[in-house]
C-alpha positions as CSV (number, residue, x, y, z in Angstrom):
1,X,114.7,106.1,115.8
2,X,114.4,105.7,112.1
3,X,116.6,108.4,110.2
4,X,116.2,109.8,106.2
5,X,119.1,108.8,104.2
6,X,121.0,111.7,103.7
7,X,119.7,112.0,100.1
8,X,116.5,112.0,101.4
9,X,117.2,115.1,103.9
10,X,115.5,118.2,103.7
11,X,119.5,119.5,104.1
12,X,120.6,117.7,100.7
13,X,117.1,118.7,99.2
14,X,117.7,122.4,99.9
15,X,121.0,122.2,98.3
16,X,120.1,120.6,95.7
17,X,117.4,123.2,94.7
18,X,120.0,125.9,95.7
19,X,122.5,124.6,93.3
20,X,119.7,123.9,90.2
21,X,118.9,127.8,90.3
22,X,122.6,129.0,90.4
23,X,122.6,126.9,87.4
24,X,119.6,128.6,86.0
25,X,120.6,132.1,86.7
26,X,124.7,131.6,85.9
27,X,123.4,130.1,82.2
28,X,120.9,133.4,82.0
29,X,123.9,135.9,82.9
30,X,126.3,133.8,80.7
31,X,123.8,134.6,77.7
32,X,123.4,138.1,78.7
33,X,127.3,138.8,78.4
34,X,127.6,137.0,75.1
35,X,123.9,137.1,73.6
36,X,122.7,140.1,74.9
37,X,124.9,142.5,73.0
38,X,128.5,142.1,74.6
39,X,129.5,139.0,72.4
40,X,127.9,139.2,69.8
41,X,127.3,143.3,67.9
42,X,126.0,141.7,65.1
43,X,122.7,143.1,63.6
44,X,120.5,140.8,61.1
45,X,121.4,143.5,58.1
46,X,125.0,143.4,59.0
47,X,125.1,139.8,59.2
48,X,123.2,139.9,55.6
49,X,125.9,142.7,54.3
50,X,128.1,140.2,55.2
51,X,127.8,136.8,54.0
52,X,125.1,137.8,51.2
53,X,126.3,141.6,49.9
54,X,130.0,142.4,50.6
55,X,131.8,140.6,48.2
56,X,129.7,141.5,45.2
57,X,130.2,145.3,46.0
58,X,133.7,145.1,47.2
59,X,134.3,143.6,43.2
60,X,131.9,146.4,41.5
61,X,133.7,149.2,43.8
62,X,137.4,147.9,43.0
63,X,136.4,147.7,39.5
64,X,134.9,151.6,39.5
65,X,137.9,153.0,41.0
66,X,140.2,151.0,38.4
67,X,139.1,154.0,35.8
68,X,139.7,156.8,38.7
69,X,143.4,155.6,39.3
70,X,144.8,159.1,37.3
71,X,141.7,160.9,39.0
72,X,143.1,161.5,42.7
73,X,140.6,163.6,43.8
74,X,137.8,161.6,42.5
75,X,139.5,158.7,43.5
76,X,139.7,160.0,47.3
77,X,135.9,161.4,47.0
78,X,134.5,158.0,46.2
79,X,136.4,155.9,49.0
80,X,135.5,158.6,51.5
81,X,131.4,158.2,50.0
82,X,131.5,154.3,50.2
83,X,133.2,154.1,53.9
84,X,129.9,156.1,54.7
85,X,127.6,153.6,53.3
86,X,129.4,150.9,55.2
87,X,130.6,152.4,58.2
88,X,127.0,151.3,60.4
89,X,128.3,147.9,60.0
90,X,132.2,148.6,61.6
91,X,133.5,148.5,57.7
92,X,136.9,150.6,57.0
93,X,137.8,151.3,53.5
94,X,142.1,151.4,52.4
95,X,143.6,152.5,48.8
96,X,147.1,150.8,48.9
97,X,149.4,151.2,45.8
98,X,150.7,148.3,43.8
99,X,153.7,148.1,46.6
100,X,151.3,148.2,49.3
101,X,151.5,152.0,50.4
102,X,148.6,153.6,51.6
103,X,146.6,156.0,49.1
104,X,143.5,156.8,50.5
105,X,141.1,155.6,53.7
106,X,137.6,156.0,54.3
107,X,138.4,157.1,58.0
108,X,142.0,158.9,58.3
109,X,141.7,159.1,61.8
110,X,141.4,155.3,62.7
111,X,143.8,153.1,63.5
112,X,143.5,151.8,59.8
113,X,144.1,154.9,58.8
114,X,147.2,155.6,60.4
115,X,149.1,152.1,58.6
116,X,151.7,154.0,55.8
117,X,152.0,150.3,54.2
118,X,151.6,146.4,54.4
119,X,153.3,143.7,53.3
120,X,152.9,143.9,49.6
121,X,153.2,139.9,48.3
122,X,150.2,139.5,51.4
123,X,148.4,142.1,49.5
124,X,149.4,140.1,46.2
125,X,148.5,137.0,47.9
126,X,144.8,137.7,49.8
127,X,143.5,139.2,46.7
128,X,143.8,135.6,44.6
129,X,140.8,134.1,44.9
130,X,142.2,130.8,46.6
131,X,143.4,132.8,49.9
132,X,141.8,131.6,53.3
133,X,142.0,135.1,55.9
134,X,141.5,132.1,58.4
135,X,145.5,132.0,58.2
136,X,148.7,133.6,56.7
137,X,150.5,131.3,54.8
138,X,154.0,133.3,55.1
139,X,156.1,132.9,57.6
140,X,158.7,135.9,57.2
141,X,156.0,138.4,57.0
142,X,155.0,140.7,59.9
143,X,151.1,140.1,60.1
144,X,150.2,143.0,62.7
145,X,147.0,144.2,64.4
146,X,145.4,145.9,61.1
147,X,146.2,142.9,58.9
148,X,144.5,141.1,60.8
149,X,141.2,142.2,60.5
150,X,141.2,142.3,56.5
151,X,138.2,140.3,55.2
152,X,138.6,141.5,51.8
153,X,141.6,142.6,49.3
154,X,140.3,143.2,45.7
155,X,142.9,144.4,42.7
156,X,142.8,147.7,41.3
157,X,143.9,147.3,37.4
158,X,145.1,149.6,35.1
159,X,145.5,149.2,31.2
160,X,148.5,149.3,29.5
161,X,150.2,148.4,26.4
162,X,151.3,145.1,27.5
163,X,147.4,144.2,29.2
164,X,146.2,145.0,32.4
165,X,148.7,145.5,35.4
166,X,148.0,145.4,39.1
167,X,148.2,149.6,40.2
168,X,146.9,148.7,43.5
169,X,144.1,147.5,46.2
170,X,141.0,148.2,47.7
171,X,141.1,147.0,51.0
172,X,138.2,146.4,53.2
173,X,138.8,145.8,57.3
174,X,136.8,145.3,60.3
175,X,136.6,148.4,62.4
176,X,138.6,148.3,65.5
177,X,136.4,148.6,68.4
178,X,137.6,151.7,70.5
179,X,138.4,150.7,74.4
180,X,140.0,152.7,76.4
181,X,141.8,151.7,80.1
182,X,138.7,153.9,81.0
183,X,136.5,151.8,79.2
184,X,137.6,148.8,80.4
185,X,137.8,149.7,84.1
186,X,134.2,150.7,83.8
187,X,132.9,147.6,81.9
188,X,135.3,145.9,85.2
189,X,132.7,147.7,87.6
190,X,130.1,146.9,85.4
191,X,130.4,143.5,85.7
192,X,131.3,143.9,89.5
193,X,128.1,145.3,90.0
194,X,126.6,143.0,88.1
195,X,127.7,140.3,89.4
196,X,127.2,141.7,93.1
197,X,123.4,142.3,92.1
198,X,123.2,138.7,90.5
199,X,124.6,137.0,94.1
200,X,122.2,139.0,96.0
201,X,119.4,138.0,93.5
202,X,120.0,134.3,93.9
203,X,120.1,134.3,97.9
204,X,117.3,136.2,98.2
205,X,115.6,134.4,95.7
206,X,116.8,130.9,96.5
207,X,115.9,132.2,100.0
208,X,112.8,132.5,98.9
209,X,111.9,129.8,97.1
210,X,113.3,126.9,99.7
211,X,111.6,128.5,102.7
212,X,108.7,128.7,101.1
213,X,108.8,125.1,99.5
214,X,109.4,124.4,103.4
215,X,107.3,126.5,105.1
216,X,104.4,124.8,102.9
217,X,105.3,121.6,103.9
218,X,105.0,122.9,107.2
219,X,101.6,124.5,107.7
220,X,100.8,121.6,106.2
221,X,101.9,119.5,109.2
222,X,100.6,122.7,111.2
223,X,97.0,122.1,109.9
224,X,97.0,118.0,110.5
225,X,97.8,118.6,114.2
226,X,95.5,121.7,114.5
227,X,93.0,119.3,113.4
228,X,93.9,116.5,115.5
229,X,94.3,118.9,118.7
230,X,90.7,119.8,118.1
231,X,89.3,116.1,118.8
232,X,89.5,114.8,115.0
233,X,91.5,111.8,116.0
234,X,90.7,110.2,112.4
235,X,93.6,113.0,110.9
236,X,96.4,111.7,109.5
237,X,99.4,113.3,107.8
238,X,100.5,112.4,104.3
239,X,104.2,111.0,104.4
240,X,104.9,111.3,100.3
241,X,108.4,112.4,101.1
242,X,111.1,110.5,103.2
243,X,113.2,113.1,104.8
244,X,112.8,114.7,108.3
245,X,109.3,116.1,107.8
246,X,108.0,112.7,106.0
247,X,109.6,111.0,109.1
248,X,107.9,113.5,111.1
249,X,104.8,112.3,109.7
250,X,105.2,109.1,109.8
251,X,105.6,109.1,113.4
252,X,103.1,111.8,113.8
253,X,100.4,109.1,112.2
254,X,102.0,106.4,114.4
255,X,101.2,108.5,117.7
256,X,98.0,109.3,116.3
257,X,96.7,105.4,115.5
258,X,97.8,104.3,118.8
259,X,95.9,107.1,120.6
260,X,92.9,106.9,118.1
261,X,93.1,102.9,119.4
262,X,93.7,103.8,123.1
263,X,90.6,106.6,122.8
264,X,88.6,104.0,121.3
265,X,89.4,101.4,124.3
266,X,88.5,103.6,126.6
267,X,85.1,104.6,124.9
268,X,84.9,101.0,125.0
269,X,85.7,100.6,128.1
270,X,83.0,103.3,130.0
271,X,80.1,101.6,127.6
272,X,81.2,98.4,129.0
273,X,81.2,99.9,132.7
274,X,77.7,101.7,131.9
275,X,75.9,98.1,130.6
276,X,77.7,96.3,133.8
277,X,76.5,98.6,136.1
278,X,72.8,98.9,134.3
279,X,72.8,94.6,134.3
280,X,74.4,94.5,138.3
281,X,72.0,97.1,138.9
282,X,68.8,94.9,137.1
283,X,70.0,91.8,138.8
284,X,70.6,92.5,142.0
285,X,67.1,94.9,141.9
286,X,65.3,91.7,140.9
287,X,66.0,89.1,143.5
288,X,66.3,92.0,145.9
289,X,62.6,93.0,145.1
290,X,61.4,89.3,145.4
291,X,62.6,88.6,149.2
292,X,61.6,92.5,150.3
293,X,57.7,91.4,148.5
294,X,58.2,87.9,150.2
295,X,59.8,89.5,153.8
296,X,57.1,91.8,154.0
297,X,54.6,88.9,153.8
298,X,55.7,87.2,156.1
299,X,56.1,89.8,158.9
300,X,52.6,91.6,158.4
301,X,51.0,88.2,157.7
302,X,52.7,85.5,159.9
303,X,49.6,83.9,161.6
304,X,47.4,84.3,158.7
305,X,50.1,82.1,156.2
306,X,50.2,78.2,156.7
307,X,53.2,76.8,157.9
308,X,53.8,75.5,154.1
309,X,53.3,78.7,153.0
310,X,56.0,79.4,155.1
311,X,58.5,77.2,154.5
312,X,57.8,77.9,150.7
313,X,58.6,81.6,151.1
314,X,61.7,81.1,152.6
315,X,62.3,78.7,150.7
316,X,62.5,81.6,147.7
317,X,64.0,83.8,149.9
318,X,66.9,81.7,150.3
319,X,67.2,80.6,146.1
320,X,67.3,84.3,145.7
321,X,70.5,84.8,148.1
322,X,71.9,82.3,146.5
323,X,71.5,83.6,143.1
324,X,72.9,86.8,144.7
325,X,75.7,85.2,146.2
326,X,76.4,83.1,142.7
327,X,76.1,86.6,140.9
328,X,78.6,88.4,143.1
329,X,81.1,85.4,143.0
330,X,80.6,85.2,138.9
331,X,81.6,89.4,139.2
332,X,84.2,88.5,141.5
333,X,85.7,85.9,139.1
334,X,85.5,87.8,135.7
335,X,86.9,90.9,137.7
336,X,90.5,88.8,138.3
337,X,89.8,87.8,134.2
338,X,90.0,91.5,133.3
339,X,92.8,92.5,135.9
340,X,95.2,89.9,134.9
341,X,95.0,88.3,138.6
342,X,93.3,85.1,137.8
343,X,95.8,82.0,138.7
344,X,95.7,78.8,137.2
345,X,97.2,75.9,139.1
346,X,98.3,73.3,136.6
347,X,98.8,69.8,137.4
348,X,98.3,66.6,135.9
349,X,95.5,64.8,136.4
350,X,92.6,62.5,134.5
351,X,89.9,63.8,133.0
352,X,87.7,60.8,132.9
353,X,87.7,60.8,136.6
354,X,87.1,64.8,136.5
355,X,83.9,64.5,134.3
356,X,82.6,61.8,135.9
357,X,83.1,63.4,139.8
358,X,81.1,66.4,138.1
359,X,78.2,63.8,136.9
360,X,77.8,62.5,140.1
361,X,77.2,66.0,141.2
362,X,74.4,66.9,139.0
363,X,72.6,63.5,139.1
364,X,69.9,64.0,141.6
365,X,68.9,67.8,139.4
366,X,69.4,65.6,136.2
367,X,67.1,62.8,138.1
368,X,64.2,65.2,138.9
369,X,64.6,66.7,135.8
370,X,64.3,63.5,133.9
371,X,66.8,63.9,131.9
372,X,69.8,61.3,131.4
373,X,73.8,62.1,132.2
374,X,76.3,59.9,130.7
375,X,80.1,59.6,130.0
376,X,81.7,58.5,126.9
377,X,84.9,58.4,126.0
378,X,86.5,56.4,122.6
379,X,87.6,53.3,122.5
380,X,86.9,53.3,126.1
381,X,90.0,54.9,127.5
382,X,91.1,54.7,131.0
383,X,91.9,57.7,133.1
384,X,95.9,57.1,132.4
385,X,94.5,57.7,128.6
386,X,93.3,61.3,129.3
387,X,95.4,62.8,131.8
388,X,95.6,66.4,131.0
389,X,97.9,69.3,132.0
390,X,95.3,71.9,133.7
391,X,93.6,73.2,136.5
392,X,90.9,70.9,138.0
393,X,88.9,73.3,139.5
394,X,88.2,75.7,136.8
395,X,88.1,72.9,134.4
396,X,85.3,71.2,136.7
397,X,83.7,74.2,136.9
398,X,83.8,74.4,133.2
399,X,81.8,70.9,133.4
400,X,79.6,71.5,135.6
401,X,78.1,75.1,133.9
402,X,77.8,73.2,131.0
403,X,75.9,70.5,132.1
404,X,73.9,72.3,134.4
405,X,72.7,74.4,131.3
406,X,71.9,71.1,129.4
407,X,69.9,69.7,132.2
408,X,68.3,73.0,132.9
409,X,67.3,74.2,129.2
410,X,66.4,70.4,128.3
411,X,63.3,68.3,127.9
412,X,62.5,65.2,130.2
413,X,63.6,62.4,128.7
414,X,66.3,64.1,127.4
415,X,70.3,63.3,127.7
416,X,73.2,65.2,128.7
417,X,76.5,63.3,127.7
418,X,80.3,64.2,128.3
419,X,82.4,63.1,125.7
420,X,86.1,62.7,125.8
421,X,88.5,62.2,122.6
422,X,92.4,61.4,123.0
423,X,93.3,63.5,119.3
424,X,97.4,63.8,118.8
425,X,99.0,65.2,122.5
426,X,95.2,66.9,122.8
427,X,92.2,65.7,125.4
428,X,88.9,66.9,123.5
429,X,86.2,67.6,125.6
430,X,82.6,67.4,124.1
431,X,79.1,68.2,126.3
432,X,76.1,67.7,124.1
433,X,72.2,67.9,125.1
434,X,69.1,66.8,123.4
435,X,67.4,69.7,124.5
436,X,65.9,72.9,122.6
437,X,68.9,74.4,121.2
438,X,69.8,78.0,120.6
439,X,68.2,80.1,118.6
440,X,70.6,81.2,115.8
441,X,70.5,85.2,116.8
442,X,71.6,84.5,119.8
443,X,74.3,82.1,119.1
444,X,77.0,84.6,118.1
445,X,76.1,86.3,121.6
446,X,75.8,83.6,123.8
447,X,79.5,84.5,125.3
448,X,78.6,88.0,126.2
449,X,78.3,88.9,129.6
450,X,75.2,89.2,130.9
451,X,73.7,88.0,127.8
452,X,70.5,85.8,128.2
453,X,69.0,84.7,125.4
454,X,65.2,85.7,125.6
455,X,63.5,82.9,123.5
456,X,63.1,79.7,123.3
457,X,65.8,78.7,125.8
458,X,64.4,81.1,128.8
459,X,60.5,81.0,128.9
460,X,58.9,78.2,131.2
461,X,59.0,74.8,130.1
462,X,55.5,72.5,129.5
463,X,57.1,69.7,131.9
464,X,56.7,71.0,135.7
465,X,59.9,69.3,136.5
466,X,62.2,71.2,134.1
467,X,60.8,74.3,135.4
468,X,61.6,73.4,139.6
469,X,64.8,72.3,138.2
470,X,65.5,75.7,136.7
471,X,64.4,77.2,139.9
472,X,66.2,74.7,141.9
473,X,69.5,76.0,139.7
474,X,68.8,79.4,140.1
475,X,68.5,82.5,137.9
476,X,70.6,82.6,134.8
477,X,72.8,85.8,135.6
478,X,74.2,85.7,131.5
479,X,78.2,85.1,133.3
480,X,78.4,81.5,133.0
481,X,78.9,80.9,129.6
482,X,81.7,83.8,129.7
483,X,83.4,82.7,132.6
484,X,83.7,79.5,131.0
485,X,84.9,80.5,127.7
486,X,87.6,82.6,130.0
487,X,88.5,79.4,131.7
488,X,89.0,77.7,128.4
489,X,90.9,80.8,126.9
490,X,93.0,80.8,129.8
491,X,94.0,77.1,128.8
492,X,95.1,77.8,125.5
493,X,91.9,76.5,123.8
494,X,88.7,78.3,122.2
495,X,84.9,77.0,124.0
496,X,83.0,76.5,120.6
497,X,79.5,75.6,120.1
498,X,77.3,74.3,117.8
499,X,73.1,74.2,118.1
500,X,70.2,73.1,116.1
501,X,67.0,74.3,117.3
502,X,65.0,71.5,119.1
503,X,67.5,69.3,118.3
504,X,70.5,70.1,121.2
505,X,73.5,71.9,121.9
506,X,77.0,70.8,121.6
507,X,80.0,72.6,123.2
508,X,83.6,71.4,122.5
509,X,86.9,72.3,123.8
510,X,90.4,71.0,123.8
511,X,93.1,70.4,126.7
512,X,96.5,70.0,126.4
513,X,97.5,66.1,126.9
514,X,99.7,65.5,130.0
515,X,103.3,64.3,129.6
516,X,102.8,60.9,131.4
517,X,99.9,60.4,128.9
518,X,102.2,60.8,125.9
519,X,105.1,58.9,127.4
520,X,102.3,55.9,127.3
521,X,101.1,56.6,124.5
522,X,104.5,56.4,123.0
């Protein structure tokens, strides 16, 4: 039994498709944690603030609070009103003196708010406009938690006698986002349940999707057979996939074309049985008919009829059990055809001597038919040249139909010749006629059973003698022709004809040469 390769199986398939949507929905929670809010708590007018507005009014506020530095209150007042403005985008403002003490903060309570001091030479140093806040470029200092979320330092200056000196630094940090053990435990649950609802989501929905992928492929194959199991023998399945249900298919098609064939055979078969039993039935009525008509004459009539009337009833009589008794032997022959039981026995013999024995037999109907027999045979061969490897009497009573038919279906003055051919390790047999030939309709049927062709070649003759002859040979029954073409068949060869319409007939077969022939030969 043909399997699916195992990439082809509808086990691999589902697993496949079961593995593309847990890609699907593991990339759709992965955004969700870091897209959809978690990751990423950045607004479009934050981001803006940011890179387009931050640095601009970090500079204008350092430089307003540079004239509040002997101003305290003021000084608090305004850092307290800017954290405000900022705070919606997690912005913490710091005052630090010149040696990095805290002054002021926008939110007290923070953790910003709670740093007395930092590290004044990083102060010093981030507020120069070459520092990068991507790292700290001093290895002895202490960078802790609040320092490192300071995005901006700017100098606060005051005037003096000698020019302007630094007095200290406005300070602007990210604000620390506040998580407690509580808040984490619940964003653990959180996630938990998420993650609980996103496994159950995915089976049931992978569930879903592959049993009813299946399940379609499956009424489908449900609705083919339905089909078929109603009497439409012409269904067939489509097999566009090679895994188990293709397979399925395929074989399903495969069960279906040999009973479609079978079905057909035996439709074939009864129409056959019908026309055999109609012709046995019209052929046996016939003659049957004719010797009740001529019995019943001669038993209500017997002194009134002459003693040649007589002998010329039972005369008929007797044709017509013979036709009878042909007709049943004929049945009897082509029955052992169509069971298998016919036997040949094959055995050397010659040919020439065949044909010839078979002449002799039909000479006297040939002689009051007036019509010629003759034997030819190429470059007059002996009977040693055409020994053959076949079965005498069915090849002589191949022979002798044919000829009978070419005396009986000829004109007088006609000729009926056999024709042998030594061709390779091949005997080819030839038996031509000068008579009226077949009509070209009927040719292609001429090997039917019980075909008679109902032209030319069966209404009476002008020439009285033809006609006895024909009655003299009986009734055509339409078996000859396909008992002989069996005959040949059963010899490996094909019974072929060829006809020209009052010109003759020509039938041609071939036999296999015998061994002791081609051991001459060689």
């Amino acid at each position: 039994m043909l399997r699916p390769h195992f990439f082809h199986t509808l086990a691999f398939r589902g697993a496949s498709l079961f593995l593309l949507m847990l890609l699907i929905i593991g990339g759709g929670f992965y955004w969700w944690l870091t897209a959809g809010g978690v990751g990423d708590r950045l607004s479009v007018d934050m981001n803006r603030w940011f890179l387009e507005t931050s640095e601009g009014e970090l500079d204008a506020l350092a430089l307003e609070m540079s004239g509040l530095l002997d101003e305290p209150a003021r000084l608090a007042a305004r850092t307290q009103e800017y954290g405000r403005s900022v705070e919606r985008f997690g912005v913490e403002i710091i005052l630090f003196d010149a040696d990095g003490f805290q002054i002021h903060s926008s939110q007290p309570d923070s953790l910003a708010g709670a740093v007395p001091e930092v590290d004044a030479r990083l102060l010093r140093d981030m507020s120069a406009g070459a520092w990068n806040f991507d790292t700290y470029p001093l290895p002895d200092a202490s960078v802790d938690a609040y320092e490192n979320r300071i995005f901006e330092v700017d100098r606060l200056l005051r005037d003096t006698a000698d020019g302007p000196q630094v007095a200290g630094y406005v300070v602007a940090t990210y604000e620390p986002i506040p998580l407690s053990s509580q808040d984490i435990a619940a964003a653990e649950r959180l996630l938990g349940v998420g993650g609980m609802f996103l496994i159950l989501a995915f089976s049931g929905l992978s569930g879903l999707v592959i049993m009813f992928w299946t399940i379609r492929r499956i009424r489908i194959l449900d609705d083919g057979v339905r089909t078929f199991a109603q009497g439409d023998l012409t269904t067939r399945l489509p097999e566009d996939s090679p895994d188990e249900v293709g397979t399925l298919s395929s074989h399903f098609n495969t069960m279906a074309g040999n009973l479609e064939s079978t079905m057909g055979k035996l439709r074939d078969k009864e129409r056959f049985q019908r026309n055999l039993i109609a012709n046995i039935s019209h052929d046996l009525r016939t003659p049957l008919s004719s010797m009740q008509g001529y019995i019943e004459t001669l038993r209500m009539q017997t002194e009134s009829l002459s003693e040649e009337q007589r002998h010329r009833y039972l005369e008929i009589i007797a044709n017509n059990l013979t036709h009878l008794d042909k007709l049943i032997d004929h049945m009897l022959v082509l029955s052992r055809f169509d069971s298998g039981q016919m036997a040949f026995n094959m055995e050397e013999f010659p040919l020439l001597e065949l044909a010839d024995s078979v002449l002799l037999r039909c000479e006297k109907v040939a002689r009051d038919a007036g019509v010629t027999l003759d034997l030819e045979s190429e470059d007059e061969a002996t009977g040693e040249d055409t020994l053959v490897h076949a079965d005498p009497l069915q090849i002589a009573q191949v022979l002798q139909n044919l000829v009978e038919n070419g005396i009986k279906f000829n004109r007088q003055g006609g000729k009926v010749v056999i024709h042998l051919a030594r061709i390779q390790d091949h005997v080819e047999v030839t038996v031509r006629d000068t008579g009226m030939g077949i009509d070209p309709d009927d040719l292609p049927h001429i090997f039917e059973r019980f075909f008679t062709a109902d032209r030319s070649r069966t209404r009476n003759s002008d020439n009285p003698a033809i006609n006895a002859v024909r009655e003299q040979l009986g009734q055509s029954s339409g078996l000859g022709l396909s008992i002989a073409s069996k005959i040949v068949a059963g010899h490996n060869s094909i019974l072929q004809v060829e006809s020209r319409v009052n010109e003759g007939t020509r039938f041609r077969f071939r036999l296999l040469a015998a061994a002791g022939a081609m051991r001459a030969e060689a």
